[in-house]
C-alpha positions as CSV (number, residue, x, y, z in Angstrom):
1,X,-48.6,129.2,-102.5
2,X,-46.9,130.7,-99.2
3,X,-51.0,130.8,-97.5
4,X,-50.8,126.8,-98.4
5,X,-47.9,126.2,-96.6
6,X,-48.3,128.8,-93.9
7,X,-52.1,126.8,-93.1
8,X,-50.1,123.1,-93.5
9,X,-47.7,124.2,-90.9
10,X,-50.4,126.2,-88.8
11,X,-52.5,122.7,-89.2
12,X,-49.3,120.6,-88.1
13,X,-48.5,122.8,-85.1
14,X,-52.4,122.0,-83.8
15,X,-52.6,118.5,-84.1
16,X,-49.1,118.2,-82.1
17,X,-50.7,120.9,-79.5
18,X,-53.8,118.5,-79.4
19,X,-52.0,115.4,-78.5
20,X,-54.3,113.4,-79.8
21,X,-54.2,109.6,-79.5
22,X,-55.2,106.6,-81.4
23,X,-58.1,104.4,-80.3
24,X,-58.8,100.3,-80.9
25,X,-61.9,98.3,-80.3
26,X,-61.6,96.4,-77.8
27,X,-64.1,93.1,-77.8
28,X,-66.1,91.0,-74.8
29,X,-64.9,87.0,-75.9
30,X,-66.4,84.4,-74.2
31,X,-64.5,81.3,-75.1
32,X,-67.1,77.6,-74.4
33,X,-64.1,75.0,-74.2
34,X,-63.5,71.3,-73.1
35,X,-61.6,71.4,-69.5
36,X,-58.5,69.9,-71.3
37,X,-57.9,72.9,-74.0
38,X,-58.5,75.6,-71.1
39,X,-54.4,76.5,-70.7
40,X,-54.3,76.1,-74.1
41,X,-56.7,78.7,-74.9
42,X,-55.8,81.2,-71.9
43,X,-52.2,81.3,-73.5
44,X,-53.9,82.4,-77.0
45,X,-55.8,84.5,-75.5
46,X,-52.7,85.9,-73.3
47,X,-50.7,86.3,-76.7
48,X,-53.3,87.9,-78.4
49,X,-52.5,91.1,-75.5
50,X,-56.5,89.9,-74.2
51,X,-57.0,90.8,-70.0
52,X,-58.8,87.4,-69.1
53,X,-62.0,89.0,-66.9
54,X,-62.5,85.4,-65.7
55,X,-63.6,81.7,-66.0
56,X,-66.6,79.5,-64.9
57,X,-67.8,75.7,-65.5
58,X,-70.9,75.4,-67.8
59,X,-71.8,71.5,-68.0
60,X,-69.0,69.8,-69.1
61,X,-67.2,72.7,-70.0
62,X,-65.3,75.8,-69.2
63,X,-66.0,79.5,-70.4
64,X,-63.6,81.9,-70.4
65,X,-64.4,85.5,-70.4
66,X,-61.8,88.0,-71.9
67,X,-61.5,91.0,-73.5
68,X,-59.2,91.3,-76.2
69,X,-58.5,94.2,-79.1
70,X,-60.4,93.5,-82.4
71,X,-57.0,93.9,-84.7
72,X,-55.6,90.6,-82.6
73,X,-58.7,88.1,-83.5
74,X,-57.9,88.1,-86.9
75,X,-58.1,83.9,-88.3
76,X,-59.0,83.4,-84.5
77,X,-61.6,80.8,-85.5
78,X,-58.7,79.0,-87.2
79,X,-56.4,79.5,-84.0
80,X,-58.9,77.9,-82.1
81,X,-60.5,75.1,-84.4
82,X,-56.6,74.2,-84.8
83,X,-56.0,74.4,-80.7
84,X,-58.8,72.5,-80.0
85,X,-59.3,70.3,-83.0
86,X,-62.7,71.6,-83.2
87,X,-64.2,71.1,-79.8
88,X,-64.5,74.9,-79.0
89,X,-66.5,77.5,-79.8
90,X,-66.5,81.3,-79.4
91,X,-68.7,84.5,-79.3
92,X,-67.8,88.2,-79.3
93,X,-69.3,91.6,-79.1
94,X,-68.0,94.8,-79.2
95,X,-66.9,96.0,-75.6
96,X,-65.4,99.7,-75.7
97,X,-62.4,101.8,-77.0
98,X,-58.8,102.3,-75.7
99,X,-56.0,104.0,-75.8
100,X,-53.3,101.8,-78.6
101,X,-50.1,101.6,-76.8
102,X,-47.3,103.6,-77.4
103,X,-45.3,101.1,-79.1
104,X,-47.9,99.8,-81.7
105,X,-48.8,103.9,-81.9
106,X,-45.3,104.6,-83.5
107,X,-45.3,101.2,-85.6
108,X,-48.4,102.2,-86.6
109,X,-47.4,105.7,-87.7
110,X,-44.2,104.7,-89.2
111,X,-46.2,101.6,-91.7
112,X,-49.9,102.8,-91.8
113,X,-50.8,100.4,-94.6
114,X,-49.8,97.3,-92.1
């Protein structure tokens, strides 16, 4: 019983010494709106912690390039159907990995079924 608990604390004392950290996926949205629903859409986008790359006209429409972590686009086709009242469309692909902030780290680690 004492080698059990002598390699759970040895294990402990590693993963502090590693300092590991705790990646999200972050994805590439492109966001096809109607010129009138573009503020509209940056401010999602903004509240959704998404770094807006940038925007450019395409016909009659804007597109808004962002990137924006995967765990925040939860119900976004709702967010934006509702936002919109349906005139907007979206695409998104996977981008790259980074670091979760600190503060969602320790919420995270204090509730990890949430």
């Amino acid at each position: 019983m004492s080698f059990k608990i002598a390699g759970s604390m040895a294990l402990q004392d590693a993963v502090k010494a590693a300092g590991p950290v705790i990646l999200e996926p972050i994805m590439k949205v492109e966001v096809t709106t109607p010129e009138g629903n573009m503020g509209d859409i940056i401010g999602d986008l903004s509240s959704r912690r998404a770094q807006i790359a940038g925007s450019a006209q395409r016909g009659n429409a804007r597109v808004i390039t962002a990137t924006v972590p995967l765990s925040e686009l939860s119900a976004y086709a709702t967010a934006i159907r509702s936002l919109t009242a349906g005139r907007a469309n979206y695409y998104m692909e996977p981008s790259h990995y980074q670091e979760l902030p600190n503060s969602l780290a320790a919420k995270l680690l204090k509730n990890p079924t949430n």
